[in-house]
N, C-alpha and C positions, 0 to 999 in steps of 0.2 A: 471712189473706193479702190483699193489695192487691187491688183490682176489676184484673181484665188489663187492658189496653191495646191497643186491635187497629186498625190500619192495614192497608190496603186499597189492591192498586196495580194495574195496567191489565194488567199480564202476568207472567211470568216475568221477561223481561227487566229489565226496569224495577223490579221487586221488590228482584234482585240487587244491583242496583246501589242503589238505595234504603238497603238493609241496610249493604252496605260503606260508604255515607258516615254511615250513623248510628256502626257500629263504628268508623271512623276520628275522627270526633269525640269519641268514649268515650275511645279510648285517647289521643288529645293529651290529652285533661281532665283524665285521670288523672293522665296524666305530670306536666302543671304542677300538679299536687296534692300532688308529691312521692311520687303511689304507684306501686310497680310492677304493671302490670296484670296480673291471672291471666287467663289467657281460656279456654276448654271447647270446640274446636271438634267440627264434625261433618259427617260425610260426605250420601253423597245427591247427587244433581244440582241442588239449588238450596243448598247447605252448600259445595259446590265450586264454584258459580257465583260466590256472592260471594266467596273467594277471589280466583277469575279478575278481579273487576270491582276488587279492591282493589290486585292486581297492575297492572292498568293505570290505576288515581287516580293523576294528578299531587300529589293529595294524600299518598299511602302516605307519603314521606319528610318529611313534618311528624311521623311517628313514629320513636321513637328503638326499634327494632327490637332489640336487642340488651336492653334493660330490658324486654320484656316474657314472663310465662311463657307456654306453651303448653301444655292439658291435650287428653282427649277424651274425648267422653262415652261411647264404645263404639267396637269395634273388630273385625273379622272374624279369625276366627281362622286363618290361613292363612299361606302363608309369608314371611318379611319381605321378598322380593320380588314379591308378587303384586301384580299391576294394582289389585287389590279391596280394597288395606288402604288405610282410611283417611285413614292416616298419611303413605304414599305419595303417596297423590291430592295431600292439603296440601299438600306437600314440591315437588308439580308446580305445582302452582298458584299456588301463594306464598313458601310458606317457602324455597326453594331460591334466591327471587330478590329476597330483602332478607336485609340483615345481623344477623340472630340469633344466637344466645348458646346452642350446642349443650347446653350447662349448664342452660338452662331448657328446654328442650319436651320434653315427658314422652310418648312414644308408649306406648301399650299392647303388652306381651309380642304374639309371634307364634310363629308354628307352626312349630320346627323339628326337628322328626319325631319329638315325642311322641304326634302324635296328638292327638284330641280333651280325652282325658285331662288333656293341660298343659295346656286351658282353665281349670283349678280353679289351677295355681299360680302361671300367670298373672295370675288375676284376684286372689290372695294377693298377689301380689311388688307392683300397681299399685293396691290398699288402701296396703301398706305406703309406696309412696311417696306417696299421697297423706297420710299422718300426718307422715312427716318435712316435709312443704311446708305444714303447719298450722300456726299460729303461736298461741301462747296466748289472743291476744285473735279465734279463731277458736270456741275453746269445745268445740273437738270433733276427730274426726280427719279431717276434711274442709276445706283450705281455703275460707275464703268469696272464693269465685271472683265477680269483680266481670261477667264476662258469661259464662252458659251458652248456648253455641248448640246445638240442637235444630231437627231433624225431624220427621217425620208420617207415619205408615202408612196406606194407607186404611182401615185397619183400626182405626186409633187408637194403633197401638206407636208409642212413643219410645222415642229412643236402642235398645237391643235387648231391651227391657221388653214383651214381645208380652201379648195379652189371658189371662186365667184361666193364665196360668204360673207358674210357682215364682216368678220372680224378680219380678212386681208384688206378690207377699206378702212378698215380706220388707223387717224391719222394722231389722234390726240391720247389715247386714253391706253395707259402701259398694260395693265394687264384686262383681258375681258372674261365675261361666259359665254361659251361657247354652246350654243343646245343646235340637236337635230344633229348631228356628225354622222355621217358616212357610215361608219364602224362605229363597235360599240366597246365603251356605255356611250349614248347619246349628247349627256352630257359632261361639260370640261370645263378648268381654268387654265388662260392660257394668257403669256405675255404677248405683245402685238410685234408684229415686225419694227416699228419704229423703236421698241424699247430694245429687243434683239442687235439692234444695229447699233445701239449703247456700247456695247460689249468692245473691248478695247479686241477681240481675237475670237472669230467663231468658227467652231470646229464642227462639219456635218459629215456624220457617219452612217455607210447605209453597204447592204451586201445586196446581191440574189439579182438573179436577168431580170425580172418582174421590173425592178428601179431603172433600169439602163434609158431606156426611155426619156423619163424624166429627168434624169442624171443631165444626159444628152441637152435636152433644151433647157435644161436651168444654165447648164455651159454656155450655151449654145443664142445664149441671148433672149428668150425667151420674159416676157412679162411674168411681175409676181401677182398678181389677178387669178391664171392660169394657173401659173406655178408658184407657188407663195416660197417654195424655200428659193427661187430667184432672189425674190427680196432682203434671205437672212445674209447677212453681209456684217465683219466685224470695219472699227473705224481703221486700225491698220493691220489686220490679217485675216481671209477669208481663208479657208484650211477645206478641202473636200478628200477625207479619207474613205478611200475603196476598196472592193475586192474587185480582182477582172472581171467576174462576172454583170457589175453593175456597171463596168467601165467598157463595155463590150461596145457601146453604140458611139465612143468619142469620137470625133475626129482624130485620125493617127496621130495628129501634131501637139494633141493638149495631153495625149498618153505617157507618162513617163515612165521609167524602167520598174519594170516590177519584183517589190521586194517579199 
């Protein structure tokens, strides 16, 4: 995999908005490329912030919004109105206030009164659309999604991939359920690190000294066992966008100038 790529910004604030003009320049490049963009969003407070920051770029409408698809990399398992899905957040944030293509955004199943149980044919029925949305010259049953966006625990989970769990060992199966989590809700659907690594570019965003840590040894060489977002890695671009504060415990030498 490519050396990551790790940028470095003064706060939160300034991260978020960083990130949304990088993503908006993606998606126009794409477009006049002729391709339609897949993208991997994800929740969190700094996943929803650039959202927010991309709903207010007078840039947003150089994108043709309606051409591009919408994936995610994990999803709480709860009811398809709860404040906490994801899916919903986006849908506030952004999706509900530019012109998309109900046809493309692929939310993850949600909880309506199976219980924890339908986490398992949830996370089957959102494999299965991820194969139908793969395309031959993908290789596999995973679209290569042109941007994965990701998170960070301080613990080091990504996406809903927690430490020493089921789902950081698995090797075969793209998207899983996730029950028993750390945090709550207990339970999740979440894509596995081998389907993550699909991702032709993955972008992990994370702020606050709490992450510095983990930040530190997923750099740092650390197993994804321990640290599962070690293992998120795009095929040619890993991207780790920061605020100082999460950047506090690098080594001087992988620090770059902060913007």
């Amino acid at each position: 995999m490519p050396t990551p790529d790790i940028a470095v910004h003064a706060n939160p604030d300034v991260l978020a908005a960083a990130v949304a003009a990088r993503l908006v320049t993606k998606l126009v490049d794409l477009q006049a490329a002729g391709t339609t963009p897949k993208i991997v969003l994800t929740g969190g407070g700094t996943g929803i912030a650039v959202l927010q920051q991309l709903r207010a770029s007078v840039a947003r409408d150089a994108v043709d919004w309606g051409k591009v698809e919408f994936y995610w990399g994990d999803e709480r398992f709860v009811a398809p109105d709860d404040p906490e899905r994801n899916d919903k957040q986006a849908r506030e944030a952004l999706l509900d206030h530019v012109p998309v293509d109900e046809a493309k955004v692929f939310p993850m199943g949600a909880d309506t009164g199976t219980g924890p149980a339908g986490a398992e044919a949830a996370a089957e029925a959102y494999a299965e659309v991820l194969r139908r949305s793969a395309r031959p010259e993908d290789h596999g049953p995973v679209p290569s999604f042109d941007v994965l966006m990701l998170g960070m625990g301080g613990e080091g989970h990504t996406a809903s991939v927690f430490p020493h769990s089921p789902a950081v060992y698995e090797t075969e199966r793209t998207v899983v359920a996730v029950h028993g989590c750390p945090k709550p809700p207990p339970t999740r659907v979440s894509l596995t690190l081998p389907a993550i690594r699909r991702a032709a570019e993955v972008w992990i965003m994370t702020t606050g000294d709490e992450k510095a840590a983990a930040v530190a040894m997923a750099l740092g060489g650390a197993g994804e066992v321990a640290i599962p977002v070690a293992g998120a890695q795009g095929r040619r671009r890993t991207r780790w966008l920061l605020d100082r504060a999460a950047a506090a415990k690098l080594p001087r030498h992988l620090v770059p100038r902060i913007g």
